[in-house]
C-alpha positions in Angstrom: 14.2 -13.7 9.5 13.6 -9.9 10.6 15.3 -8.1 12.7 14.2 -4.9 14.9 15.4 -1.9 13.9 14.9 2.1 14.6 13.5 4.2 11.4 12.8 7.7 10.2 10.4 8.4 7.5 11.2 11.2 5.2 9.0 12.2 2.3 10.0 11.8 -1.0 11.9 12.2 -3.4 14.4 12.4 -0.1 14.6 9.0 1.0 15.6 7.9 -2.2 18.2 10.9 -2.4 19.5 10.0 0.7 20.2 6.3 -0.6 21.6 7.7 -4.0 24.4 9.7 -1.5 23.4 12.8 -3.0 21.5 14.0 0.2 23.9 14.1 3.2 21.8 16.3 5.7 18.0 15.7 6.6 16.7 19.0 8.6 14.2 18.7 11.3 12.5 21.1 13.5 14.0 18.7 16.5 16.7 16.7 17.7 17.2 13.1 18.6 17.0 12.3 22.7 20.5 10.2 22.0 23.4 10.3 19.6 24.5 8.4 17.8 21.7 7.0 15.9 23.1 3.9 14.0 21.9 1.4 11.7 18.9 4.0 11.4 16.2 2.6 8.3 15.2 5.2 6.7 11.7 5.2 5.0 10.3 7.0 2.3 6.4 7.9 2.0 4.7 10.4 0.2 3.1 12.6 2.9 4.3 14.5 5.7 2.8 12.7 9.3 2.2 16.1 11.2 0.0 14.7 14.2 1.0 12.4 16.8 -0.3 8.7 15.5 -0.1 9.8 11.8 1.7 6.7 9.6 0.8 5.1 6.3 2.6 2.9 3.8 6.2 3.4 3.2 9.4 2.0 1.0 12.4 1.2 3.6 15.2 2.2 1.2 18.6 2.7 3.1 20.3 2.2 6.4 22.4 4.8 7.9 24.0 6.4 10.5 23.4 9.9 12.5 26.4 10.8 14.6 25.8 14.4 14.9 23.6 17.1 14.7 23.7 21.0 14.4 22.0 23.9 13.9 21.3 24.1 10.2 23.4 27.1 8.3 22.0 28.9 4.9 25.4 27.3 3.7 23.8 24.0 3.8 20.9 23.9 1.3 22.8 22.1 -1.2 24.1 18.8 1.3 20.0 19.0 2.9 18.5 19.2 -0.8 16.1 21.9 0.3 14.5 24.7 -2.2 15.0 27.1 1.3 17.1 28.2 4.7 15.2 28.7 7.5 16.0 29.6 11.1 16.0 27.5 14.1 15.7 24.2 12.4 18.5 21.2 13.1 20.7 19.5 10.3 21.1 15.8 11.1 24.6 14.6 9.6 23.7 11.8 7.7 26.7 9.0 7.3 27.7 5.5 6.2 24.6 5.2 4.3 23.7 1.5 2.5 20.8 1.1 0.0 18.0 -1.4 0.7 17.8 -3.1 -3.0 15.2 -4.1 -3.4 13.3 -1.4 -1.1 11.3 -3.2 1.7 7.2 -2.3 2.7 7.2 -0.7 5.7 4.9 1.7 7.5 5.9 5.0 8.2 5.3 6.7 11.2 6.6 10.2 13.3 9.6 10.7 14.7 11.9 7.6 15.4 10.4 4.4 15.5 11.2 0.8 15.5 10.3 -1.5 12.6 11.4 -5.2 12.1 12.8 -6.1 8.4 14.6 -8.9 6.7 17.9 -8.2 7.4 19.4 -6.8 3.8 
């Protein structure tokens, strides 16, 4: 039976990091209307969705939770997986994170979203 949840799509290879544990902090030019953000899906696609109605097929590969953010610090690269720093962007502390084996099809859309999946 599925169950309704809220979801953030996050390009790859990042979603997958993010299951693996080896990506800790996903950076975003904005921040979430409410904290915390639990039992969050997060969903990995291949393209970033940069206009409002943007989605296309997706992998739903871990659930999480997001019970703080910040303003991202150049000390931070490493925990965000990022090539670059950049100013004014937001680093969402990513926690309690459980991999969706095997990963579920799923659209991805902008923003936060809600999606209904088998409950892993």
């Amino acid at each position: 039976m599925n169950q309704p949840y809220i979801a953030l799509s996050i390009v790859a290879p990042n979603g997958t990091r993010i299951a693996q544990g080896r990506k800790t902090l996903e950076v975003r030019s904005w921040q979430p209307e409410q904290l915390p953000l639990k039992d969050i899906v997060i969903v990995e696609n291949q393209n970033y969705l940069t206009q409002d109605g943007d989605e296309e097929p997706g992998l739903a590969v871990a659930i999480a939770d997001i019970l703080a953010v910040h303003p991202w610090r150049k000390d931070e690269l490493e925990a965000a997986c990022a090539g670059y720093w950049a100013e004014g962007y937001f680093a969402w502390e990513i926690s309690n994170v459980r991999p969706i084996n095997p990963p579920a099809a799923v659209m991805a859309k902008r923003k936060i979203y809600f999606i209904e999946i088998a409950h892993p």
